[in-house]
DRENDO-1510 file (C-alpha; in Angstrom, 1 decimal, always signed):
<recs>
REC; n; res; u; v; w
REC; 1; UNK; +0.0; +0.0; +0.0 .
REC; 2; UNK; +1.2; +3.7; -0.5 .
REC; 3; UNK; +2.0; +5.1; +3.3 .
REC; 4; UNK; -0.8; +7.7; +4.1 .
REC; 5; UNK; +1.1; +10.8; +2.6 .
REC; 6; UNK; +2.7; +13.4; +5.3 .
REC; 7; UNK; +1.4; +16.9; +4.4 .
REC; 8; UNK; +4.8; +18.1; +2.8 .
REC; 9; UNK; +5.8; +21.7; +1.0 .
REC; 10; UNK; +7.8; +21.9; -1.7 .
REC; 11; UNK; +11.2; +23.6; -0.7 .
REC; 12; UNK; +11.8; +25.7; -3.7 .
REC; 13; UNK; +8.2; +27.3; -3.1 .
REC; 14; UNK; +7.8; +31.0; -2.5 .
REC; 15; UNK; +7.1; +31.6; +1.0 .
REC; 16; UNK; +4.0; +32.8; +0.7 .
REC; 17; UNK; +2.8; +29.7; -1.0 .
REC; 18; UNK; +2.4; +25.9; +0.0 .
REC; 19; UNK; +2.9; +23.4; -2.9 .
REC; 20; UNK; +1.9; +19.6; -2.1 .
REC; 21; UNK; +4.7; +16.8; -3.9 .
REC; 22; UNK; +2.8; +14.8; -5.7 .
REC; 23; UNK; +2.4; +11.3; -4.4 .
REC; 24; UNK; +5.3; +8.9; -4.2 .
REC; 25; UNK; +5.2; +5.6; -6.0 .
REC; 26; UNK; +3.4; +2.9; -4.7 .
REC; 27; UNK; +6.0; +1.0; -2.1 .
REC; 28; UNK; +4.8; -1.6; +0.6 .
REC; 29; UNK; +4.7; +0.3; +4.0 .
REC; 30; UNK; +6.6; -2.5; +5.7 .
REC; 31; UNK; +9.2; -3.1; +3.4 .
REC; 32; UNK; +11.0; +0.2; +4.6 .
REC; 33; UNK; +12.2; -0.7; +8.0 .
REC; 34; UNK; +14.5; +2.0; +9.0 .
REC; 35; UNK; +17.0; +1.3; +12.6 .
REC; 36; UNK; +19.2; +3.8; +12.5 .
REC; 37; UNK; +18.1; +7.7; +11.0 .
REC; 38; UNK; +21.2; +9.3; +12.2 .
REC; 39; UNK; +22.5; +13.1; +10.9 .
REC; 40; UNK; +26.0; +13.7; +9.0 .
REC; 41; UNK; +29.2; +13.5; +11.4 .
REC; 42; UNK; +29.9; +17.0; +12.8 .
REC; 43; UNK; +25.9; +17.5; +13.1 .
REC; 44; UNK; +25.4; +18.9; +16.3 .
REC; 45; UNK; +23.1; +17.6; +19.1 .
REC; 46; UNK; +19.4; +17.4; +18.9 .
REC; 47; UNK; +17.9; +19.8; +21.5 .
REC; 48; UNK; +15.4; +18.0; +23.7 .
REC; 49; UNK; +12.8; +20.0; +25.6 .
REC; 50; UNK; +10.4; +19.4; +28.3 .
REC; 51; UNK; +8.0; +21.5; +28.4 .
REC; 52; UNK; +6.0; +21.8; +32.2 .
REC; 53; UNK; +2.2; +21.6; +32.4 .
REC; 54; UNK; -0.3; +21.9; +30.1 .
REC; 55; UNK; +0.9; +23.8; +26.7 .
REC; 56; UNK; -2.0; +25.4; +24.5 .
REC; 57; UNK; -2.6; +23.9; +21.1 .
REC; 58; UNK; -1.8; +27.1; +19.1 .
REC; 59; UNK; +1.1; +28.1; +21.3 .
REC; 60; UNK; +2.9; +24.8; +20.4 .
REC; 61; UNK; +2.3; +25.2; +16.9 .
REC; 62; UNK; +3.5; +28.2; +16.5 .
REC; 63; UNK; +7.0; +27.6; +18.7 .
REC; 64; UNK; +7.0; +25.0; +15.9 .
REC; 65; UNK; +6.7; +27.2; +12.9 .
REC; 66; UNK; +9.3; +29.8; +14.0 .
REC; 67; UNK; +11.9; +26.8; +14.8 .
REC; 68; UNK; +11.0; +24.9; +11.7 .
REC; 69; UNK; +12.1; +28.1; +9.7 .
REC; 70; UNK; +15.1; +28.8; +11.7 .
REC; 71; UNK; +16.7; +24.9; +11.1 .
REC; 72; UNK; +15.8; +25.4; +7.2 .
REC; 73; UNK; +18.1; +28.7; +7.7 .
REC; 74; UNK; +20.5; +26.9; +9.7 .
REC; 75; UNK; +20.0; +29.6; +12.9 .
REC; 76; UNK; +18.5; +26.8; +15.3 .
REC; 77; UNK; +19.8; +23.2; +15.7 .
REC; 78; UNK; +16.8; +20.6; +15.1 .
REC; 79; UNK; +14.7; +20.1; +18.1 .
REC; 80; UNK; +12.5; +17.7; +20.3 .
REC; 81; UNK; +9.5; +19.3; +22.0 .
REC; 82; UNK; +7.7; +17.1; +24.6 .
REC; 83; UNK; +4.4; +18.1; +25.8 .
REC; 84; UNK; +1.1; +17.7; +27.4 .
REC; 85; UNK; -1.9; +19.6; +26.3 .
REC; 86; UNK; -5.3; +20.1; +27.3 .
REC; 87; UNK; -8.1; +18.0; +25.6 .
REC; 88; UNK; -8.5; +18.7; +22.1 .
REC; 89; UNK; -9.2; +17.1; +18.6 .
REC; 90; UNK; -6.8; +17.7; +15.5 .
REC; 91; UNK; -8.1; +17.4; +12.4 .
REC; 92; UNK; -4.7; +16.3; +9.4 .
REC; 93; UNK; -5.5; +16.6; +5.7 .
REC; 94; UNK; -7.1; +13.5; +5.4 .
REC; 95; UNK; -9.5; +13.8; +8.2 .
REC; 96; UNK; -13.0; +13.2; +7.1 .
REC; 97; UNK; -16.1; +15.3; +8.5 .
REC; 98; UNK; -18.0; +12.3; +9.6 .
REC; 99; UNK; -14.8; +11.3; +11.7 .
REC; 100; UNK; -15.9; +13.9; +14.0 .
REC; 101; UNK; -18.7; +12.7; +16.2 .
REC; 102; UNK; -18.9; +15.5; +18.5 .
REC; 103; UNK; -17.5; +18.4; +17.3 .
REC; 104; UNK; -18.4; +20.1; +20.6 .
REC; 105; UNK; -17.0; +18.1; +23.1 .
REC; 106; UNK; -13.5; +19.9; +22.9 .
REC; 107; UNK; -12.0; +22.7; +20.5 .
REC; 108; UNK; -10.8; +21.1; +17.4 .
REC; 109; UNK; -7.8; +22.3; +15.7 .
REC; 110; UNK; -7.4; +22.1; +11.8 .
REC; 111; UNK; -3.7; +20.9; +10.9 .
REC; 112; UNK; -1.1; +20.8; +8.5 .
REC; 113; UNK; +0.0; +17.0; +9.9 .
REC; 114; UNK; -0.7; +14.2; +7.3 .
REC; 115; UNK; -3.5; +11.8; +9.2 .
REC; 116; UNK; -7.0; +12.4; +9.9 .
REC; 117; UNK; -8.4; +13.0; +13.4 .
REC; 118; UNK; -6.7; +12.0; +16.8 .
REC; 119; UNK; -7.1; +13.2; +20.7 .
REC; 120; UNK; -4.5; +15.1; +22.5 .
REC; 121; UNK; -4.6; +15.5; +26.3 .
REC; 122; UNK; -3.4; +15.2; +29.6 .
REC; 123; UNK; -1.6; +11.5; +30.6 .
REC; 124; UNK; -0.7; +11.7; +26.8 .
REC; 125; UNK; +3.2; +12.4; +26.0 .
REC; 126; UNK; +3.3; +14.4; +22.6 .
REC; 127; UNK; +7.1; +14.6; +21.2 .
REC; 128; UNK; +7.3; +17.6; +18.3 .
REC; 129; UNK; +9.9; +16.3; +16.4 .
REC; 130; UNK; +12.2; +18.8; +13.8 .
REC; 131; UNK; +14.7; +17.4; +12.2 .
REC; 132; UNK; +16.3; +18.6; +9.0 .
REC; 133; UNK; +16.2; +15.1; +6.6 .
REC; 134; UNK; +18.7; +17.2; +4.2 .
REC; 135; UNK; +21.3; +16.4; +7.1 .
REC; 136; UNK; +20.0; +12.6; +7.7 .
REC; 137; UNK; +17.9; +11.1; +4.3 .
REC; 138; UNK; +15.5; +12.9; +1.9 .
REC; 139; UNK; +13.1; +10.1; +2.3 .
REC; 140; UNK; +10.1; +10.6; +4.2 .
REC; 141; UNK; +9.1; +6.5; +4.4 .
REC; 142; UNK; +12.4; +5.9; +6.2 .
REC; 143; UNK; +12.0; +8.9; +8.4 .
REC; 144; UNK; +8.6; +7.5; +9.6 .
REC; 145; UNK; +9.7; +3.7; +10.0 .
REC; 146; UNK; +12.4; +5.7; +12.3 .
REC; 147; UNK; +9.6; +7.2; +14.4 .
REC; 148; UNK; +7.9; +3.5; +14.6 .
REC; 149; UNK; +11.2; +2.1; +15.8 .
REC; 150; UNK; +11.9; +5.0; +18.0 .
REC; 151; UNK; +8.6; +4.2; +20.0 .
REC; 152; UNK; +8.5; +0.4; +19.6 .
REC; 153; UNK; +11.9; +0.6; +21.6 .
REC; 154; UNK; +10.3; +2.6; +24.1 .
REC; 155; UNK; +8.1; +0.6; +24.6 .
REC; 156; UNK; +10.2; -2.8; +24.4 .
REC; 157; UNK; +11.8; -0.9; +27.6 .
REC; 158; UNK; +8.8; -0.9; +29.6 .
REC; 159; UNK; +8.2; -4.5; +28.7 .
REC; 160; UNK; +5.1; -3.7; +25.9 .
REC; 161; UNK; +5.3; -5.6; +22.6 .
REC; 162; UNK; +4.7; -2.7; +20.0 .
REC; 163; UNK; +4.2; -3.5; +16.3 .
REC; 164; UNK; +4.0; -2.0; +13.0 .
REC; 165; UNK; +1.2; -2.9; +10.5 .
REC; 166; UNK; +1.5; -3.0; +6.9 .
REC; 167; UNK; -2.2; -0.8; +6.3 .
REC; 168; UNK; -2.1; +1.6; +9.5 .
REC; 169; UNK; +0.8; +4.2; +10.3 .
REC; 170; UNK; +1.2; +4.1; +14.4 .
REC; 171; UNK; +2.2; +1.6; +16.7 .
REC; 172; UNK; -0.1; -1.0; +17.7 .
REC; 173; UNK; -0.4; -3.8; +20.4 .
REC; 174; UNK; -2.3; -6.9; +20.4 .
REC; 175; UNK; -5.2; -7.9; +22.8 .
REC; 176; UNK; -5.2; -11.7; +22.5 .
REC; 177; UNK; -7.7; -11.8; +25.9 .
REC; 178; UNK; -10.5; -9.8; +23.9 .
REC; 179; UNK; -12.7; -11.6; +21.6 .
REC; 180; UNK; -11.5; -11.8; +17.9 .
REC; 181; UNK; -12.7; -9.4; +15.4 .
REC; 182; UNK; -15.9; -10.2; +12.7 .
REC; 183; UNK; -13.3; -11.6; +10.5 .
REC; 184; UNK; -11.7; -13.9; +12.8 .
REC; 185; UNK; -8.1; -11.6; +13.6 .
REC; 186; UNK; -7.0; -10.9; +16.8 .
REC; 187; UNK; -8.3; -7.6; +18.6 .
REC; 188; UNK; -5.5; -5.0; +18.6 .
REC; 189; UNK; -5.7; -1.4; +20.1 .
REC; 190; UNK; -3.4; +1.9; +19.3 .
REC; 191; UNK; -1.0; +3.2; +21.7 .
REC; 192; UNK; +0.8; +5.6; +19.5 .
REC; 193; UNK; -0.2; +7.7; +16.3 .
REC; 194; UNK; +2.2; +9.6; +14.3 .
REC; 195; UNK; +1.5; +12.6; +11.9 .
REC; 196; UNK; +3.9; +14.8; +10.7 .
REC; 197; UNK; +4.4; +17.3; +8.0 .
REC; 198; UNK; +7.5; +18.5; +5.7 .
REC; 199; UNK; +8.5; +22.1; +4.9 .
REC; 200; UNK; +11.8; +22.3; +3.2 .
REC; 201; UNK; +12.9; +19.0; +3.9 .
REC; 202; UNK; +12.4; +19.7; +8.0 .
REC; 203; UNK; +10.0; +17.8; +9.7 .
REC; 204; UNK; +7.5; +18.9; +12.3 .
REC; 205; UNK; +4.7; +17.9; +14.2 .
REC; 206; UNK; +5.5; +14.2; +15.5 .
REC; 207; UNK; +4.3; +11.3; +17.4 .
REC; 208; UNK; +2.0; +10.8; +20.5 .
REC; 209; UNK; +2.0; +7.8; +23.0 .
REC; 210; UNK; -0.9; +7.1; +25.4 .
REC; 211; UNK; +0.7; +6.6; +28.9 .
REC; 212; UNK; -2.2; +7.5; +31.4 .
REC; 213; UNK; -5.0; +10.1; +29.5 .
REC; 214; UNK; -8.6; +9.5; +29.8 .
REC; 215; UNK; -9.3; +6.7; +26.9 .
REC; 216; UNK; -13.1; +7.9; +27.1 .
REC; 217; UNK; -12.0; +11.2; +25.1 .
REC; 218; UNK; -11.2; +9.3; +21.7 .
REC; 219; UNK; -14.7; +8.6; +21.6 .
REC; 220; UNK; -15.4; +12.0; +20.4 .
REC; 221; UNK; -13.5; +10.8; +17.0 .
REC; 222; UNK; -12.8; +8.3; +14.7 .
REC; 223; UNK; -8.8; +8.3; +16.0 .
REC; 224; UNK; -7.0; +8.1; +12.7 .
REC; 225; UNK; -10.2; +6.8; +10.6 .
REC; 226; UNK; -9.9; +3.7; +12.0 .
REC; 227; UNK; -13.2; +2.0; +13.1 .
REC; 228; UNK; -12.3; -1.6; +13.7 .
REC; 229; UNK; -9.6; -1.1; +16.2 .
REC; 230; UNK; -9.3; +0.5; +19.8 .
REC; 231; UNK; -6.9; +2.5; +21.5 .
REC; 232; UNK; -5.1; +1.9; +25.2 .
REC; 233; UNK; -2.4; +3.1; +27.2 .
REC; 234; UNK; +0.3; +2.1; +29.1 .
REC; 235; UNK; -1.4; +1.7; +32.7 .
REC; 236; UNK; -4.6; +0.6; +31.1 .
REC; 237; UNK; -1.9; -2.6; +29.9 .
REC; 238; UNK; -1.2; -2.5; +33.7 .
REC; 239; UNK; +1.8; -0.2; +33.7 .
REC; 240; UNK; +0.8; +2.4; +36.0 .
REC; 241; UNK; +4.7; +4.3; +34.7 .
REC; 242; UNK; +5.1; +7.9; +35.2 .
REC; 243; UNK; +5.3; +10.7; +32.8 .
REC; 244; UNK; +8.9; +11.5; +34.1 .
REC; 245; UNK; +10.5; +7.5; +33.9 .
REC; 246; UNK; +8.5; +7.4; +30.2 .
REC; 247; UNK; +10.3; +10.8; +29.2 .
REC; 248; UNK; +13.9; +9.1; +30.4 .
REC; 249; UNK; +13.1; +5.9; +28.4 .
REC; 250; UNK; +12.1; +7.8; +25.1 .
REC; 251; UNK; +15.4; +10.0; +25.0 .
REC; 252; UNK; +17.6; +7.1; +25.5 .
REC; 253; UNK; +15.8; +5.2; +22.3 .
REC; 254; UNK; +15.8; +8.6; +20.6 .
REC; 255; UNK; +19.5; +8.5; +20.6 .
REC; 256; UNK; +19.8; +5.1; +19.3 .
REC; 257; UNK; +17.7; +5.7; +16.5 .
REC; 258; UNK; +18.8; +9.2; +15.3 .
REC; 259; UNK; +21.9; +10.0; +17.5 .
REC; 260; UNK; +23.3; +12.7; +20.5 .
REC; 261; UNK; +20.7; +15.1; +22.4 .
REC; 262; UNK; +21.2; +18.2; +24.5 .
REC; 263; UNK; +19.4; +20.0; +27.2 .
REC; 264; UNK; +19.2; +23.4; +26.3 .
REC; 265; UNK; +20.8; +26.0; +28.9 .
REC; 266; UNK; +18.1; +28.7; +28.6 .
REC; 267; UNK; +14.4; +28.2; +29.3 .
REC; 268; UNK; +13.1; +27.6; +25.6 .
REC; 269; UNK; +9.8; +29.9; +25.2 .
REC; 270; UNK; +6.7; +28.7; +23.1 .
REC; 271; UNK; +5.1; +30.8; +20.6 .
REC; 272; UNK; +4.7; +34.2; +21.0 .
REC; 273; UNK; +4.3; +33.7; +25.1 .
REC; 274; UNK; +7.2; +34.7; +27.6 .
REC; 275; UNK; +9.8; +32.3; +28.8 .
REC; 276; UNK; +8.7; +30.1; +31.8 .
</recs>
């Protein structure tokens, strides 16, 4: 099947204009299985920040669009954003109106991501990930397989089984003691969705991975147009982890998938708003 396409703007566009690639050729999802997505030698160190609390929707996004510019110009090294926000929907380009099944349970924030619709909230650990692919690969496919692997080892670490599927971007784990599906398979839920988008061959936007939010909440959408499947989290497996030991195990995987971090010295501010 083709991978869902990333929403991704042509580099050589003016920058008052967005110009979507057109598709890529058919490839089968599973056949790119990327380990290591490291940057050229000399590259310096992926910033990682933590972000405290709650951080607003539009706040986030637009921390992201002034750093996503500044590593295209070369004035900011690429950057990991982890945060929590308050409940919301987002909607990516491929979201479908019916996917929304109440539109007024919490605000719902149109997107640039590729995807359709997904939850965000609190319990839920959100990792913005920017990363210039003209330092590492040009090649989207491998750059996602890299975020699977990057949260399948995660979760190897806290002793889940995470897997890829061939038709469904995301991470998925298997629920053997549920009934099987209509058409005989085993039940499987989602643990983490991805969705990212492309400008000038940086990435932005990222992955999410359920660790403790209210599982109720997804009911508002279809997450991801999928119907057939659930969603869990890590203490609804039984792992009742914490935000902080989860944060630890993701930045050590990081690392082994696309290289060196470093805590930045100065308190990083989010969009427009004042440092912390």
């Amino acid at each position: 099947m083709i991978i869902p396409a990333p929403s991704v703007d042509r580099s050589d566009a003016p920058s008052h204009m967005t110009t979507v690639v057109p598709p890529q050729p058919t490839v089968q999802r599973l056949s790119v299985a990327t380990e290591r997505f490291e940057a050229a030698p000399g590259s310096p160190p992926v910033l990682w920040v933590v972000a405290s609390g709650l951080t607003d929707y539009e706040e986030a996004v637009a921390f992201m669009e002034t750093r996503v510019a500044d590593i295209a110009s070369g004035a900011a090294p690429e950057t990991v954003m982890l945060v929590e926000h308050p409940p919301l929907y987002t909607a990516g380009t491929s979201a479908l109106p019916g996917d929304l099944v109440e539109p007024a349970r919490f605000p719902v924030h149109a997107t640039g991501r590729g995807g359709e619709y997904t939850y965000h909230g609190p319990g839920q650990r959100v990792a913005y990930v920017m990363l210039d692919l003209k330092r590492r690969r040009q090649d989207v496919r491998a750059f996602v397989s890299a975020l699977e692997t990057w949260i399948i080892g995660t979760l190897g670490d806290l002793q889940v089984r995470g897997e890829r599927r061939e038709d469904r971007v995301g991470v998925w784990v298997r629920r053997p003691e549920r009934a099987p599906l209509w058409n005989g398979s085993m039940a499987e839920d989602k643990i983490a969705a991805i969705g990212i988008r492309v400008r000038r061959w940086v990435t932005f936007h990222g992955i999410s991975l359920n660790v403790d939010p209210d599982l109720s909440h997804f009911s508002g959408i279809v997450p991801c147009g999928v119907r057939e499947h659930g969603v869990t989290s890590l203490v609804e497996l039984g792992l009742p982890v914490a935000m902080t030991d989860v944060d630890v195990f993701l930045r050590q995987r990081f690392e082994d998938v696309f290289g060196e971090t470093a805590t930045p010295n100065d308190t990083v501010s989010l969009g427009e708003k004042p440092e912390r």
